[in-house]
C-alpha positions as a printed Julia matrix, in Angstrom:
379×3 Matrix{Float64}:
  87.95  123.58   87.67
  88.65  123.96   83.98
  92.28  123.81   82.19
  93.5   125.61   79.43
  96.41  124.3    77.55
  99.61  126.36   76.12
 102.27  124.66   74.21
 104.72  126.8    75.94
 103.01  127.04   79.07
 102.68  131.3    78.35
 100.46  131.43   75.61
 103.17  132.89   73.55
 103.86  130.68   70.26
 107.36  129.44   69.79
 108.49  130.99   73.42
 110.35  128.01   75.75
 108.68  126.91   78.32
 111.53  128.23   80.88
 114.96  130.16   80.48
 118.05  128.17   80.17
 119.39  131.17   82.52
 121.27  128.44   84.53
 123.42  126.57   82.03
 123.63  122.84   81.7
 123.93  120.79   84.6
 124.61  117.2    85.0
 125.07  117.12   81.41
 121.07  118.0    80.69
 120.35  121.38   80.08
 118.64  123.41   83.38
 116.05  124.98   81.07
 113.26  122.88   79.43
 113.46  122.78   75.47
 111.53  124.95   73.1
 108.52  123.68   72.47
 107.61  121.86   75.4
 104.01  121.11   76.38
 102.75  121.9    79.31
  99.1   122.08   80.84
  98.27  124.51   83.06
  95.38  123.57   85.69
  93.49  126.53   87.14
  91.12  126.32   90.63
  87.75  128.22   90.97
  89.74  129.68   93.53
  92.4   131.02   91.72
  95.33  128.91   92.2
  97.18  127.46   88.83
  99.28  124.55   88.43
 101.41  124.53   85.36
 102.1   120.43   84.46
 104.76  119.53   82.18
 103.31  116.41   80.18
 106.03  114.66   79.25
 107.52  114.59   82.95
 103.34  113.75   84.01
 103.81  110.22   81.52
 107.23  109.51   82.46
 105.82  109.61   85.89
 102.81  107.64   85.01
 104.95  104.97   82.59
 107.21  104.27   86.02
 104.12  104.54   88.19
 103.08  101.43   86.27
 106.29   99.57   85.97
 106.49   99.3    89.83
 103.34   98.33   90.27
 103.84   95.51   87.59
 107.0    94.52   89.03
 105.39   94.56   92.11
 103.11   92.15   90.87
 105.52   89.98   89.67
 108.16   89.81   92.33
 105.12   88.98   94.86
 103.78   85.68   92.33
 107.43   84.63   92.16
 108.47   82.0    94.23
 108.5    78.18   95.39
 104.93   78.72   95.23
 104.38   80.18   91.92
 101.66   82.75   91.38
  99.29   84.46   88.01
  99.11   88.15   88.14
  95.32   87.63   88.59
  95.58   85.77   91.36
  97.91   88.28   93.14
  95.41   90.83   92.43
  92.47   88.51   93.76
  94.43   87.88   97.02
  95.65   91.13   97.62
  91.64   92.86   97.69
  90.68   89.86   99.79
  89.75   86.6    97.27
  92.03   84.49   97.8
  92.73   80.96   99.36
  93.69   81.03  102.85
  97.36   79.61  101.52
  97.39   82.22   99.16
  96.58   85.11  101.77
  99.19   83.62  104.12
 101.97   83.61  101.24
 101.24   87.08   99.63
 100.22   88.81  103.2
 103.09   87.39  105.59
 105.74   86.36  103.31
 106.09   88.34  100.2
 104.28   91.72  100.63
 106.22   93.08  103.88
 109.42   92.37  101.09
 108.34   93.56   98.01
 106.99   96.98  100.68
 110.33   97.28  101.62
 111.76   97.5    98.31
 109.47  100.09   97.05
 109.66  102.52  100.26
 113.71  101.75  100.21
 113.87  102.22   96.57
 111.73  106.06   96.37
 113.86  106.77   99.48
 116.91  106.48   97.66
 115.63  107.48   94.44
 114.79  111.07   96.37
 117.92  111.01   98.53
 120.16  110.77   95.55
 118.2   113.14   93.58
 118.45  115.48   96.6
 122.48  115.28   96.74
 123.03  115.74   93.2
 121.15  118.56   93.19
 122.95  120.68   95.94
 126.3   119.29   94.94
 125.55  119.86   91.11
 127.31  116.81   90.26
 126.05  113.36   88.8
 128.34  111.85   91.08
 127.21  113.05   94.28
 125.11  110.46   95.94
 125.09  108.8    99.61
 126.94  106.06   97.63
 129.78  108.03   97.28
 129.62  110.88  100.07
 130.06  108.17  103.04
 126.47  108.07  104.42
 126.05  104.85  103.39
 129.27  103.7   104.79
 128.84  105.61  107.74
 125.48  103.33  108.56
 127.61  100.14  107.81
 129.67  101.6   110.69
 126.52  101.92  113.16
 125.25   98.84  111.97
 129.01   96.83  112.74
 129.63   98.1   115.3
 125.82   96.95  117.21
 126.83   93.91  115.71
 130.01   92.77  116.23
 130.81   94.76  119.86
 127.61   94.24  121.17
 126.17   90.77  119.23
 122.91   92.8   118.81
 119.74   91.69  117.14
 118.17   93.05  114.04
 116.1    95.8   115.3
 119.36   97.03  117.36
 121.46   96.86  114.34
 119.06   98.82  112.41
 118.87  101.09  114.78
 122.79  101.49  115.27
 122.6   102.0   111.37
 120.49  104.8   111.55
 122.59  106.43  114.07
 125.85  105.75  112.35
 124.19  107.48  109.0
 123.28  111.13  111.15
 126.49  111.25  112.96
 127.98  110.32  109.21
 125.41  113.26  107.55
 126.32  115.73  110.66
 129.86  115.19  110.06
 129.72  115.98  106.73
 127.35  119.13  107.06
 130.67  120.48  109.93
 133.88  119.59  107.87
 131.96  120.98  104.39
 130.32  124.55  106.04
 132.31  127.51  105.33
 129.74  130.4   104.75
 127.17  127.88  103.85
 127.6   124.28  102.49
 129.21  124.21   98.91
 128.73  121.37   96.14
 132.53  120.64   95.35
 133.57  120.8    98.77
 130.76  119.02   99.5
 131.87  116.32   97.43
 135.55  116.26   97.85
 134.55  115.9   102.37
 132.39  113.34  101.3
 134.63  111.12   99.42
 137.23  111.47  101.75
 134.81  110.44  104.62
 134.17  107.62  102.51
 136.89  106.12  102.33
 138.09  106.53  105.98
 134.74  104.84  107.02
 135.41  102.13  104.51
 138.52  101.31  106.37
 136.68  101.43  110.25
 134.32   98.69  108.38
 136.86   96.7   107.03
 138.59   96.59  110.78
 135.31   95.86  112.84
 135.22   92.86  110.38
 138.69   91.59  111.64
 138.15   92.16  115.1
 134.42   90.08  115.23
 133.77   86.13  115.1
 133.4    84.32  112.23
 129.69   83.99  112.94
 129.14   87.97  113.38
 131.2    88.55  110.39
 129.39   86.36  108.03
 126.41   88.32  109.57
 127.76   91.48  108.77
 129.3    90.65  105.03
 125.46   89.36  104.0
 124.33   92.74  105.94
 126.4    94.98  104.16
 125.33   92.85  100.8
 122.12   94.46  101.12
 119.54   92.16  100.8
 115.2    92.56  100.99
 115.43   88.56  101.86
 113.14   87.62  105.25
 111.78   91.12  105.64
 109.01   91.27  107.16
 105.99   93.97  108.67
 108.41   95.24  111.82
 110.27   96.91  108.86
 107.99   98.22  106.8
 106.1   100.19  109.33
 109.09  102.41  110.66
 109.95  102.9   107.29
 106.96  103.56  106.02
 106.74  105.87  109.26
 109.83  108.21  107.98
 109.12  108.25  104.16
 105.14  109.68  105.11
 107.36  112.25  107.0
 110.18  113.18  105.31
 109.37  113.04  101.81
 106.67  115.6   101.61
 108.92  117.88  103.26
 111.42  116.98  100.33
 108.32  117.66   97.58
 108.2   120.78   98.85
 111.71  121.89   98.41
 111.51  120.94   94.48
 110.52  124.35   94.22
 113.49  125.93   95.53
 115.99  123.95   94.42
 115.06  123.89   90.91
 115.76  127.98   91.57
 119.23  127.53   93.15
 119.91  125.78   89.52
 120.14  129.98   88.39
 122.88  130.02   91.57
 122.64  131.76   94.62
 122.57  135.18   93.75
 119.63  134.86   91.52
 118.01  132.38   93.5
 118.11  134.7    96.73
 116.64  137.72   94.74
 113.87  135.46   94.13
 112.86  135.06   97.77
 115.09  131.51   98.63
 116.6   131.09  101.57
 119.5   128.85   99.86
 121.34  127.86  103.1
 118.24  127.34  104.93
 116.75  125.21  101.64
 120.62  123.54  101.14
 120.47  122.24  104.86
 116.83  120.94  105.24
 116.7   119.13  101.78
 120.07  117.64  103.24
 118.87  116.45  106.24
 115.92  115.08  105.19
 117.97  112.73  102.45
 120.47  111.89  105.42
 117.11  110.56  107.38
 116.41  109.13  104.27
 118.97  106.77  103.51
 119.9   106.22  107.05
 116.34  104.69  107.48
 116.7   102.72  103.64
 119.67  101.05  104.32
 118.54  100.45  108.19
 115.96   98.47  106.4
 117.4    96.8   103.71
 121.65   97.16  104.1
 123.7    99.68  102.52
 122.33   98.46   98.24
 124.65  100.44   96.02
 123.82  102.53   93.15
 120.23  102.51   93.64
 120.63  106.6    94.81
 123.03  107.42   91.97
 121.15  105.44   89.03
 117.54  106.12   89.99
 118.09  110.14   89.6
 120.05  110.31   86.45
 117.55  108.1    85.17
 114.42  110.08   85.84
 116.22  112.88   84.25
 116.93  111.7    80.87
 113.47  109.94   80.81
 111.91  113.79   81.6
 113.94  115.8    79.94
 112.3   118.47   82.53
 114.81  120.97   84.48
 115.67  120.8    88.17
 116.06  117.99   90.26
 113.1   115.64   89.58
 112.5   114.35   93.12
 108.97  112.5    92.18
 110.09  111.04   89.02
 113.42  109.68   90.93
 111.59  108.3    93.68
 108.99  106.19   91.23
 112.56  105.39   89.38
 114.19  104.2    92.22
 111.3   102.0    93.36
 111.47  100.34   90.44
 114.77   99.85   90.07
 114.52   98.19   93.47
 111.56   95.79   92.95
 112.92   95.36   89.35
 116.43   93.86   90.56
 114.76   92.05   93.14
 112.95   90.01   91.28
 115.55   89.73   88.43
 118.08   88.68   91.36
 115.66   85.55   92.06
 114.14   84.31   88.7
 117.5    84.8    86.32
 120.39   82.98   88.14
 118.48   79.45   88.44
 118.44   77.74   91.46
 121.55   80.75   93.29
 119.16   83.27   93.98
 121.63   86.34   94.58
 121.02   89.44   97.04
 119.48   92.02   95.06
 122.44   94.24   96.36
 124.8    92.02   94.37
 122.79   92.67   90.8
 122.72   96.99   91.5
 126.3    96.74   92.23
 126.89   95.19   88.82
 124.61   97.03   86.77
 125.41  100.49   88.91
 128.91   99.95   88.46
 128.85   99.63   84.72
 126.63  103.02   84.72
 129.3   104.52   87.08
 131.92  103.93   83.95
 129.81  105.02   81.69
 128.78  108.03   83.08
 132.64  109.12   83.92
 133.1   108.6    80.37
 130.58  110.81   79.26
 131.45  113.06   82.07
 135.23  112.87   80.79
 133.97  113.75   77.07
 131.89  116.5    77.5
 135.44  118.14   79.77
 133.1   118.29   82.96
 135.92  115.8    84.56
């Protein structure tokens, strides 16, 4: 294998690295800026990869921020924990206390919060990119309410257990997902009608989970109010292998579609004469980011903001065209872990739900980002 590298990735000084054919989007521009570096890698075999660096050490700086907030979150505690000894006792060297601590207690959590987090981080990534709007995410399109509804209803109608109400929150997330795909298709599923059936599904759901809460005791509703919190507290290894499960799955199959969506940025004309099978490309990337958060928020409650941030994020860190789906899913991670641990070491002795902290610190992005939106006349 040997690599040559281009500045423009064509060998043709001063040439972008891609057109800005599609116009801005999400307030970044679709085409990379002149002058972008890129690396292309070429096989013995022919193949080429062509590797934008700055999105490679974006990737690699958030790479390494999860795995040091993973490292953190898992030596924080009532039993207090260096970074080398984490490291010690996760290859093996550690005290039996220490292996019991870091193996049953706070790995299965901080697991969690990293599969949860790049499952959002992808999902939301995934809807802003077919709806072309910052705004579109399962936050505000009803999935995640629509899993609240699964979830409530196992739980307050039928008193169900944890793996039951996970389960009825993955089922209440399709049906939600389905729904949406049937009231939004009219010769193929559209972003602003998209988005306009998904707020409006929102909202009705909201209202179904607001009456399940009157009509359940007060035991099942304080069970469903921390539920719908979202929360990574007591998780444990029966949740990290089905979730772990669906994310091997699922977000290859995502990966794949970067590809393709990054060419239905151009719109669907363009994107067609290139060889895309938009509809076909529009519905799998949407059902794989409807399994996505369906399975998330089975496994950790419905935690706000997390698939609107995480995406929006990765793309200002990049600066690289289309929709970033790695680079959110790393972001979203840690984002999760991040909060996590900030949700138990910051607030003293109240250690708060880490869905309370991303509803604070999304919401304040939310404003932010409709005032920008406002200003630049895209709302």
């Amino acid at each position: 294998m040997h690599t040559t590298v281009k500045p423009d990735g064509s060998g043709t000084p001063g040439r972008p690295a891609e057109t800005a054919a599609a116009g801005p989007r999400n307030g970044v521009p679709s085409g990379a800026p002149a002058g972008r570096r890129t690396r292309v890698v070429r096989t013995a075999g022919g193949l080429s990869l062509r590797l934008d660096l700055r999105a490679v050490l974006s990737g690699a700086l958030l790479l390494a921020v999860a795995v040091a907030a993973t490292v953190a979150l898992i030596g924080s505690g009532d039993y207090p924990m260096t970074p080398s000894e984490v490291l010690t006792t996760l290859t093996g060297g550690g005290t039996t206390g220490q292996e019991f601590i870091v193996h049953e207690l706070r790995l299965p959590r901080v697991l969690v919060g990293l599969l949860v987090g790049a499952a959002f981080g992808i999902a939301g990534a995934a809807f802003q990119a077919v709806s072309r709007n910052p705004l579109g995410s399962p936050d505000m399109l009803g999935l995640s309410q629509g899993a609240s509804v699964g979830a409530l209803v196992v739980l307050v109608w039928f008193h169900g257990e944890p793996r039951t109400v996970a389960a009825g929150a993955v089922v209440g997330g399709v049906i939600t997902g389905l729904a949406l795909f049937l009231l939004a298709w009219k010769r193929g599923v559209h972003g602003y009608r998209f988005v306009l059936v998904g707020i409006g599904t929102a909202a009705m759901l909201y209202a179904v989970v607001l009456y399940l809460l009157t009509k359940s005791t007060l035991y099942d509703a304080a069970r469903a109010t921390l539920w719908m919190t979202g929360s990574l507290s007591g998780r444990d290894w029966s949740q990290v292998g089905p979730l772990a499960a669906v994310c091997a799955v699922l977000v290859p199959v995502a990966l794949l579609c970067a590809r393709p969506l990054r060419m239905l940025e151009m719109g669907d004309d363009a994107a067609a004469a290139l060889g895309v099978r938009t509809e076909r490309v529009r519905i799998t990337v949407l059902l794989v980011a409807v399994v996505l958060v369906a399975a998330g928020t089975a496994a950790a409650g419905p935690i706000s903001f997390v698939a609107l941030t995480a995406p929006q994020l990765a793309r200002r860190l990049t600066r690289a065209p289309g929709p970033n789906l790695l680079p959110a899913a790393l972001m979203g991670a840690a984002l999760l872990v991040g909060a996590d641990w900030a949700a138990q070491r910051l607030f003293g002795a109240d250690q708060l739900p880490v869905g309370v902290l991303t509803g604070v610190l999304g919401g304040g992005y939310l404003l932010w980002l409709l005032v920008a939106e406002r200003k630049a006349g895209r709302v």
